[in-house]
C-alpha positions as CSV (number, residue, x, y, z in Angstrom):
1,X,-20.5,18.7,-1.6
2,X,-20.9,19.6,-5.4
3,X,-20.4,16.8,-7.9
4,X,-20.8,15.8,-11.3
5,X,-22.6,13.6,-12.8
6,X,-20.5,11.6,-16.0
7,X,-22.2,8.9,-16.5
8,X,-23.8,9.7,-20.2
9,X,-20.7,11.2,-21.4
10,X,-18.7,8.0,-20.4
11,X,-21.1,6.1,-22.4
12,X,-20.8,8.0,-25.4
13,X,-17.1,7.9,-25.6
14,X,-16.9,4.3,-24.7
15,X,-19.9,3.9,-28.1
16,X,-17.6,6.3,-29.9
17,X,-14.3,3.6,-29.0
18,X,-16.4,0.6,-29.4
19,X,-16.9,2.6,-33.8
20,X,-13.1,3.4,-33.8
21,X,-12.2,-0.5,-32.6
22,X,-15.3,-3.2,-33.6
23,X,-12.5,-6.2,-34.0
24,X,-11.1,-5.6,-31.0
25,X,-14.4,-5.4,-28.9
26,X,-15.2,-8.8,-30.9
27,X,-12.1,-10.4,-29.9
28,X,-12.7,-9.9,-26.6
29,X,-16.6,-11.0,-26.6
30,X,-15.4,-14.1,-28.5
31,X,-17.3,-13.3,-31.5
32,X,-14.7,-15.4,-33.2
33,X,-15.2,-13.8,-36.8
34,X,-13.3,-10.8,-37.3
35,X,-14.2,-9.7,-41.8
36,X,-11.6,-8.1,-43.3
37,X,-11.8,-4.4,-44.9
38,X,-10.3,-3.8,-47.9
39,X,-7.7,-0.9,-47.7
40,X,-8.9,0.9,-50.8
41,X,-12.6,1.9,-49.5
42,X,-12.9,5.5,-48.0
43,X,-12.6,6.0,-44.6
44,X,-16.4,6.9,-44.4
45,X,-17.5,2.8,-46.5
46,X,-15.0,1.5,-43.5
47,X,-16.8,3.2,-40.3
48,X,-20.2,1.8,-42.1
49,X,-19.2,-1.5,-42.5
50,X,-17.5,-1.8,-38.9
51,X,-20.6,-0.2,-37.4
52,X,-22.6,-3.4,-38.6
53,X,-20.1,-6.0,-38.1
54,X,-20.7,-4.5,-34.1
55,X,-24.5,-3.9,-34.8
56,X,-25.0,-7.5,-35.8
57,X,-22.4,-8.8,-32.6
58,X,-24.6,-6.9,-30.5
59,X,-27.8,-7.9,-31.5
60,X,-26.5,-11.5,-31.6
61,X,-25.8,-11.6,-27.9
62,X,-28.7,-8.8,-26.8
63,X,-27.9,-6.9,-23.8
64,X,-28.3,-8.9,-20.3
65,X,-29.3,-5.7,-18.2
66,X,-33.2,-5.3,-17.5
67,X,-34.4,-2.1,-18.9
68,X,-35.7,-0.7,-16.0
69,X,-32.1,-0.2,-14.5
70,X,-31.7,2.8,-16.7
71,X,-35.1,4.2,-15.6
72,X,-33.4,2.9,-12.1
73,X,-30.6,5.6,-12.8
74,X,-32.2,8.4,-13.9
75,X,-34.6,8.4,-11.0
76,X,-31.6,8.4,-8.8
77,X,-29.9,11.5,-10.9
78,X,-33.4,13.1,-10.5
79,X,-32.8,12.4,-6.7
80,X,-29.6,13.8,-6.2
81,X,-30.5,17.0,-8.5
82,X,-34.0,17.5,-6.5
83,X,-31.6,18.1,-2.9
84,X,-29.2,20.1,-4.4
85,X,-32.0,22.0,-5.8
86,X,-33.7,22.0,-2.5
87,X,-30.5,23.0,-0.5
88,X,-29.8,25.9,-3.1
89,X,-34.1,27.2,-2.6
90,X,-33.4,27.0,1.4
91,X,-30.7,29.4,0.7
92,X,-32.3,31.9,-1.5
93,X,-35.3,32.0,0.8
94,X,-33.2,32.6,3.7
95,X,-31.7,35.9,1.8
96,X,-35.0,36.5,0.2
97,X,-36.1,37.1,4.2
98,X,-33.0,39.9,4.8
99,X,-34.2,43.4,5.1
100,X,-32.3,45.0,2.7
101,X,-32.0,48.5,1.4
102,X,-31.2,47.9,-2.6
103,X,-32.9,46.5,-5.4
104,X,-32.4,43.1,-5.0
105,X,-35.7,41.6,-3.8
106,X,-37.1,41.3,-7.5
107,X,-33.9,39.5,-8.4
108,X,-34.3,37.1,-5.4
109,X,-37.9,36.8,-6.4
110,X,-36.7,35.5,-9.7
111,X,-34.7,33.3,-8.7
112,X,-37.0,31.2,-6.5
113,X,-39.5,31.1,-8.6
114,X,-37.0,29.4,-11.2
115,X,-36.0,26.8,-9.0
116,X,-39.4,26.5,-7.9
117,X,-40.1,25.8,-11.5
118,X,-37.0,23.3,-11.5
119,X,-37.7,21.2,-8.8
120,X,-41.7,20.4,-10.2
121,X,-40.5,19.8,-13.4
122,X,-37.7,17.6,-11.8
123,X,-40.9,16.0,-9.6
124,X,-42.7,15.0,-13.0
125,X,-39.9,13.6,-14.5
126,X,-39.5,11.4,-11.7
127,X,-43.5,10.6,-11.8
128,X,-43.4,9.8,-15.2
129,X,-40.5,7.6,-14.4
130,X,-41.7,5.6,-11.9
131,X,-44.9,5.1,-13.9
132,X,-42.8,3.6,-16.9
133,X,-41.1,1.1,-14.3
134,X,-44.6,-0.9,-13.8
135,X,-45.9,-0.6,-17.0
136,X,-42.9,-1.8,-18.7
137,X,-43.2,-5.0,-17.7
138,X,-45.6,-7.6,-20.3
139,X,-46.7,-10.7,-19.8
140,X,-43.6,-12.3,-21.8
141,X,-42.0,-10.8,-18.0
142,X,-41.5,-13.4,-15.4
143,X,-43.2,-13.0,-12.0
144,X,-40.2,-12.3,-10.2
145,X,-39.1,-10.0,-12.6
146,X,-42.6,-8.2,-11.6
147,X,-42.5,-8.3,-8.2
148,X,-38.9,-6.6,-8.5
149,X,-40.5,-4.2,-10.3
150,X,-43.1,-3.4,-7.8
151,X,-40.6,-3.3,-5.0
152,X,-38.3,-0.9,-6.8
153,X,-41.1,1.6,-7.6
154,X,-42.9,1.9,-4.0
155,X,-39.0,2.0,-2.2
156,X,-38.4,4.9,-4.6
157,X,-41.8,6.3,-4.4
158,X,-41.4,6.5,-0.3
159,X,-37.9,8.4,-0.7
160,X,-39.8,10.7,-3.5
161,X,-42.7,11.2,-1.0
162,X,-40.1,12.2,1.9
163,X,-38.5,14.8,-0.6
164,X,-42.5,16.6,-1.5
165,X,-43.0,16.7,2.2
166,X,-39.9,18.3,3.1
167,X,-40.2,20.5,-0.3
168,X,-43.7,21.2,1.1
169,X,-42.5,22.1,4.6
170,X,-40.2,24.6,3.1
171,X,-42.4,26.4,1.0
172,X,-44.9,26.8,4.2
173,X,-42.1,28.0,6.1
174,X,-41.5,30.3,3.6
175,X,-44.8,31.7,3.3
176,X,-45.8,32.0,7.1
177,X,-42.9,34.0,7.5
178,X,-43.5,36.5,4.9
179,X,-46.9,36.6,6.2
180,X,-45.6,37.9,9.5
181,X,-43.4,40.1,7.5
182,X,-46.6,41.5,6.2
183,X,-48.1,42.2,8.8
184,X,-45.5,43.9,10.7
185,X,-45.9,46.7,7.5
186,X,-49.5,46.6,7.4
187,X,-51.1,49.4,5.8
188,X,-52.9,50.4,8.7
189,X,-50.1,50.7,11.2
190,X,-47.8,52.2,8.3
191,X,-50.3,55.1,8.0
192,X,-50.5,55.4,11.6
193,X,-46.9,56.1,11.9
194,X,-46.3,57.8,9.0
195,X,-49.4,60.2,10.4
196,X,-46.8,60.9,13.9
197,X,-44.3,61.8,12.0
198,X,-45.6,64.1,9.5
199,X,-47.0,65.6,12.3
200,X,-43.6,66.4,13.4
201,X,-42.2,66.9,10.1
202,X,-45.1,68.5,8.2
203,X,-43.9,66.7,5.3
204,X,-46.7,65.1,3.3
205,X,-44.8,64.8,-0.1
206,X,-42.2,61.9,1.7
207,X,-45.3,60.3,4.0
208,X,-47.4,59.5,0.4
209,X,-43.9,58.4,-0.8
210,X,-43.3,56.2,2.0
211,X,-46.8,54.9,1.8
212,X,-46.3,54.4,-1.8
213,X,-43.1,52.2,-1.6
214,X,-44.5,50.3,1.2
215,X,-47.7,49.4,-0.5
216,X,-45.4,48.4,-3.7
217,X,-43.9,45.8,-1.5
218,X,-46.8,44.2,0.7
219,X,-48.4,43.5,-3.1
220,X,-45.0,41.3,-3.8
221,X,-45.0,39.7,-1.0
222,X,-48.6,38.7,-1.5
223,X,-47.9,37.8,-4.9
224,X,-45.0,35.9,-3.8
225,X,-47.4,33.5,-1.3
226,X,-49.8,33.0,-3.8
227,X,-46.8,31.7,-5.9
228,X,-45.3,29.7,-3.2
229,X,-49.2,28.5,-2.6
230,X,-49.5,27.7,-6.4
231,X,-46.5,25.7,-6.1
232,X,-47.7,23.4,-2.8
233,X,-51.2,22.3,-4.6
234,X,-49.0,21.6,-8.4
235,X,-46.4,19.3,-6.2
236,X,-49.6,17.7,-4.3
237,X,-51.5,17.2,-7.7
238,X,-48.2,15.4,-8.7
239,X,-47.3,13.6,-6.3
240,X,-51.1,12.4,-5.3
241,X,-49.8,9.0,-7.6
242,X,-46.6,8.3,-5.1
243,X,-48.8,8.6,-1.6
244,X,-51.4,6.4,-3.8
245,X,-48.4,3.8,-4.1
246,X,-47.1,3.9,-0.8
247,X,-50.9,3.7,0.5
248,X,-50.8,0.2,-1.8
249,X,-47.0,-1.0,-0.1
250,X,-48.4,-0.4,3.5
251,X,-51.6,-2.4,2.3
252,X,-49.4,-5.1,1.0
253,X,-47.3,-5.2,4.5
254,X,-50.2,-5.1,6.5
255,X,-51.3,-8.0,3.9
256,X,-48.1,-10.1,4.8
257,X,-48.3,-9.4,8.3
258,X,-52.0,-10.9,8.4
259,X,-50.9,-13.4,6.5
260,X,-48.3,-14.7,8.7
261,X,-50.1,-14.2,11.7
262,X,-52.7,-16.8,9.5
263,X,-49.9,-19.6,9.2
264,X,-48.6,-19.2,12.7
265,X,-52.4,-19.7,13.9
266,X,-52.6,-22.6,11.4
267,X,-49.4,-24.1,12.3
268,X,-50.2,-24.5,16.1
269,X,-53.9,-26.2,15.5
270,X,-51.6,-28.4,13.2
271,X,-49.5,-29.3,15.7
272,X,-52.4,-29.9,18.3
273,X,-54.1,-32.3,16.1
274,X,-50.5,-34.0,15.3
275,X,-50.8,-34.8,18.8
276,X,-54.3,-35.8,19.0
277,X,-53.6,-37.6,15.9
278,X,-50.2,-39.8,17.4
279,X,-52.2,-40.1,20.9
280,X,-55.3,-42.3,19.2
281,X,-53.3,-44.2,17.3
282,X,-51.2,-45.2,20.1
283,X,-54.5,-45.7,22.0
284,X,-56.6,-47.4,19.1
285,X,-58.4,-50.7,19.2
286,X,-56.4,-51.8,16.2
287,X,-52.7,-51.2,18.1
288,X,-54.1,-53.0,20.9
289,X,-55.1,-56.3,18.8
290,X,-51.5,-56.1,17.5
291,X,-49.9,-56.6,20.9
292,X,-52.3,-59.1,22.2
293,X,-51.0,-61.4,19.2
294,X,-47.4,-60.8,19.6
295,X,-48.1,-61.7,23.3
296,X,-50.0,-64.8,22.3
297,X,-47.0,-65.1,19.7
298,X,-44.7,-65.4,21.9
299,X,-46.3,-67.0,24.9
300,X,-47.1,-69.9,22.1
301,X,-43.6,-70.4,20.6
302,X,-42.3,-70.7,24.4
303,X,-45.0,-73.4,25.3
304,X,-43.2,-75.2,22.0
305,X,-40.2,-75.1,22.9
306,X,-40.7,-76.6,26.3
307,X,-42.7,-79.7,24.3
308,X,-39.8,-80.3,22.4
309,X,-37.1,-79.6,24.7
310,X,-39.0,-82.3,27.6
311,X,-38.8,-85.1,24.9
């Protein structure tokens, strides 16, 4: 389902509104101190003046959103463009694969190789985002804020991967099939016919024509594969980043996963020498002292108080 994206333009009219109305925005932040402009400047002194009155506000109370939410967002954008983009090459492909009778296979041809073009450059862009996502943070950056960080990037870096490997599986679709395609109209087997039926004929003029036309377009389909194979190793030399950070978030499970199977192991000889630990010290030469002396205790006090009670 098609859909547009109005995010930036929202912002820009709601930056536009914030110019038109600063005392109003500052009302509502609480700003408090709302100057007054003097009726008599132009209309062009007024929008300065309010546009630093909000600069100022703004600075003052700094913008609570991290700065990688933005990066967040475009990646996203880049997302949803990358399967519409996809969707629309699956399409062209599967008219690219018609036998048709016109002109329109150099058109077709065009077009692919445009949204070819599209959805690599769309790839970078992501790269390049996901890259700034880690390195934006600095040590001034808490440690949670890193490890959010980290997260964000290999989640989005596994759902980027998923997209190259289906893009990937596309384009070798794509090219087997117009492998077969060329060999059905190999040369060989072309000439072979064409040979049976200028035999019949006897007309040579329309076999070299034939021959001709054919040849024309087994050289565009091979030109074709070797673009779509271009394309596969330009995606994989991009991409060879992403599987390098989902390589490091399987590591880092595998890490945790050792780790707990460390403190469970830990925890049970804990709990072992708890119980060694209560069982000699109910069985120690110390406790036993202890209750020989309460027994002489109290086997003392009764002997006194049968003294005193016989008097």
């Amino acid at each position: 389902m098609a859909h547009r994206d109005l995010t930036m333009r929202f912002r820009e009219q709601r930056r536009l509104a914030n110019r038109r109305h600063p005392l109003r925005i500052q009302a509502k932040r609480g700003v408090g101190y709302a100057p007054s402009v003097p009726r008599w400047l132009a209309p062009q002194e007024k929008e300065h003046i309010l546009m630093n009155v909000d600069l100022g506000a703004s600075r003052a109370y700094g913008d609570s959103k991290p700065e990688w939410t933005e990066l967040l967002n475009n990646i996203n954008t880049i997302v949803r463009q990358l399967e519409l983009k996809m969707d629309f090459l699956q399409k062209i492909h599967t008219r690219r694969l018609m036998v048709r009778f016109d002109e329109s296979e150099a058109q077709h041809d065009h077009d692919i190789d445009m949204a070819t073009r599209e959805i690599l450059t769309l790839f970078r862009q992501s790269e390049n985002a996901l890259n700034k996502i880690s390195s934006g943070s600095s040590s001034k950056t808490s440690v949670a804020d890193r490890q959010i960080r980290m997260n964000i990037q290999r989640s989005l870096a596994s759902k980027l991967q998923e997209m190259s490997s289906r893009f990937r599986r596309t384009q070798r679709e794509f090219m087997n099939t117009l492998k077969d395609q060329q060999h059905k109209f190999d040369p060989f087997y072309l000439e072979d016919g064409l040979d049976r039926k200028s035999s019949r004929t006897g007309d040579a003029a329309y076999q070299l024509a034939m021959l001709s036309d054919e040849s024309y377009s087994i050289q565009a389909r091979e030109k074709e594969i070797q673009r779509i194979a271009k394309s596969i190793v330009d995606l994989s030399i991009v991409f060879k980043e992403v599987a390098n950070m989902v390589i490091d978030q399987g590591t880092v499970v595998d890490c945790i996963d050792y780790n707990m199977t460390l403190v469970v192991s830990r925890m049970e000889s804990g709990l072992r020498e708890l119980h060694r630990a209560e069982k000699y010290q109910s069985n120690s030469r110390s406790t036993r002292c202890i209750h020989i002396l309460l027994a002489l205790i109290a086997f003392f006090f009764c002997v006194l108080v049968l003294k005193h009670s016989g008097r």
